[in-house]
Steps between C-alpha positions, in 0.01 A plus 500: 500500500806278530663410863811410487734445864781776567766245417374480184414845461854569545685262215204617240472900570560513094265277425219593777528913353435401182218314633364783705572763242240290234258561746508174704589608852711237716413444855818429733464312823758418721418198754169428291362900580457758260764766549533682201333617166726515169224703305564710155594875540182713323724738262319895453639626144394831478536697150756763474341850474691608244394841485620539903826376427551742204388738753714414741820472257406830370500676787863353626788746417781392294843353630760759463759218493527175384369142623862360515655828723177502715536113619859570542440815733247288689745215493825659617301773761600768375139591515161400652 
């Protein structure tokens, strides 16, 4: 792990989240002690169940109007 001061922290953010998001975290310090850990953010991709959305889509009832007049019901308060 890397320790860089705040100061520098601070004209290299770019540089340092690259860093971290390789999978080098970056220690920053601020008078010589540690305050902070720039660390790499673990990402969870789950698969779409695609048979649940169809499912779900199915099971939705049908606009009676269109897109365009809906947003502009919403839009101008007429309704909702």
């Amino acid at each position: 792990m890397s320790t860089v001061n705040l100061a520098y922290a601070k004209a290299h953010l770019s540089e340092l989240v690259a860093q971290a998001e390789a999978g080098k975290p970056v220690c920053i310090t601020r008078r010589g002690k540690p305050v902070a850990r720039l660390t790499a953010v673990e990402r969870q991709h789950r698969p779409i169940n695609l048979s649940a959305l169809k499912a779900l889509t199915d099971a939705m009832p049908m606009q009676g109007e269109s897109a365009r007049d809906f947003l502009r019901q919403m839009r101008d308060g007429s309704r909702y």
